[in-house]
N, C-alpha and C positions, 0 to 999 in steps of 0.2 A: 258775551256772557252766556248767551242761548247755545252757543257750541260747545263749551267745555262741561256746560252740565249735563249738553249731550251726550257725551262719550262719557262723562261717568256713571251714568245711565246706562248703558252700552254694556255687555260684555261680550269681546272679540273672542274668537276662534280663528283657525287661519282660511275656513272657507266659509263662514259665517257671520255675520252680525246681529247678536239677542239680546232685542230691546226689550227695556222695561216699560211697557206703555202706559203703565200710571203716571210714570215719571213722566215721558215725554206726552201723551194729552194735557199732563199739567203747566208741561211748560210752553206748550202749543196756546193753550188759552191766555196765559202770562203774556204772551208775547203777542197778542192784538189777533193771532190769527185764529178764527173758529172752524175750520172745516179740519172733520174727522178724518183720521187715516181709510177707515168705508168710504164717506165722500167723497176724496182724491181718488181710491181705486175705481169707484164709479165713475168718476169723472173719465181719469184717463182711459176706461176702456172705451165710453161713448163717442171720446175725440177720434178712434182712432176705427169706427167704422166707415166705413167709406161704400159708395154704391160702384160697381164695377159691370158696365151692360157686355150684354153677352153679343154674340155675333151677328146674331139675329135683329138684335135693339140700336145696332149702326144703321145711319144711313147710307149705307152702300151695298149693294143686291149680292151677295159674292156667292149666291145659289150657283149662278152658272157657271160652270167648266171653261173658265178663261182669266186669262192675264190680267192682273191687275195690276196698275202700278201706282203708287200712292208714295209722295215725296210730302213730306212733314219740314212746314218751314214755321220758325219765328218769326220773319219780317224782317227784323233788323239783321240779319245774315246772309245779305244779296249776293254778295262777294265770296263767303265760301258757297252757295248755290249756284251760282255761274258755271262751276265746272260740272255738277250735275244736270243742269238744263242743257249743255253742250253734249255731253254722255246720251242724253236721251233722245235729243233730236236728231245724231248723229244712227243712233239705234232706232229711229222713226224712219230714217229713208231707207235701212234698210231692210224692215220691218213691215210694213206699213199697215199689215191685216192683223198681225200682235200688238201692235204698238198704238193704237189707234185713239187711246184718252188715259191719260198721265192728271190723276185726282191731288191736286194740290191741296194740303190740310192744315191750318193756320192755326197756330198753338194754342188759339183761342179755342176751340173745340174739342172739348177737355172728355166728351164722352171718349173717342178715340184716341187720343191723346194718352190716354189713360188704360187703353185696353189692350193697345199696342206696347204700354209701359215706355212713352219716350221722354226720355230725357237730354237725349244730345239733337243738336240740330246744327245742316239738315240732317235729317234721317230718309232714306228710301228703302221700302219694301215691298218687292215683289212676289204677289200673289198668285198661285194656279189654284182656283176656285177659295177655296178653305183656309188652305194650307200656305204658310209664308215660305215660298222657294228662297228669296235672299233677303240680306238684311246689309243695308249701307250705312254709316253712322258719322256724324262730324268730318270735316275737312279733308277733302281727298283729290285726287287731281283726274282730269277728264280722263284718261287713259284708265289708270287702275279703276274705275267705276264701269268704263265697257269692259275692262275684261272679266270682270267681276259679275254684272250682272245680263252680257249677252249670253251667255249655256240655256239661260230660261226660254229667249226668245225665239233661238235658231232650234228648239225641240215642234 
């Protein structure tokens, strides 16, 4: 009933929809629900601020002019991470003065998580100070990830 009064309420254009909001706050209150169309638009804008830290507000130093390598795991994904723990320790021996601390980050630490913007896991990103030199993302095999992310290391 709340919908068909809706739309005759309504008048359609073909890129437009112009409501009559007496009609519909009347029928908003009708219908058990009291929150104003302001309300909801207040509403949704405060759901969808979010704090986002800056580079500086991680904890990880990446002031210095070096390598960084930072692999972002779920936990529950051991099995596609195997072939990037293989990739990397295979690039530790050959490595050893670049490659020297590989920062494992547990999806629980949602500051980075979050700054990085990640959603697939695992993910590896390799840093030179600031700047992300590569970016690895979900299920890959050991091979394509050394060739992929050794140019960093051999510079």
């Amino acid at each position: 009933m709340l919908e068909s009064n809706y739309y005759k309420s309504a008048i359609t254009t073909p890129n437009f929809l112009i409501l009559n909001t007496k009609e519909v706050n009347s029928m908003i209150q009708k219908s058990g629900v009291f929150l104003s169309i302001p309300m909801l638009a207040i509403l949704a804008l405060l759901s969808s601020c979010q704090f986002t830290p800056t580079l500086n507000q991680l904890p990880i130093n990446f002031d210095k002019a070096e390598v960084h390598t930072l692999l972002f795991s779920a936990g529950n994904y051991q099995s596609e991470e195997r072939s990037y723990y293989d990739a990397l320790l295979n690039l530790q021996n050959k490595y050893p003065d670049k490659l020297n601390s590989i920062k494992i980050i547990q999806k629980k630490n949602s500051d980075i998580v979050q700054y990085f913007n990640i959603s697939t896991y695992p993910t590896l990103i390799i840093m030179n100070g600031k700047e992300v030199e590569v970016r690895v993302e979900g299920h890959k095999d050991s091979e394509h990830i050394t060739q992929t992310i050794e140019p960093v290391y051999k510079q």
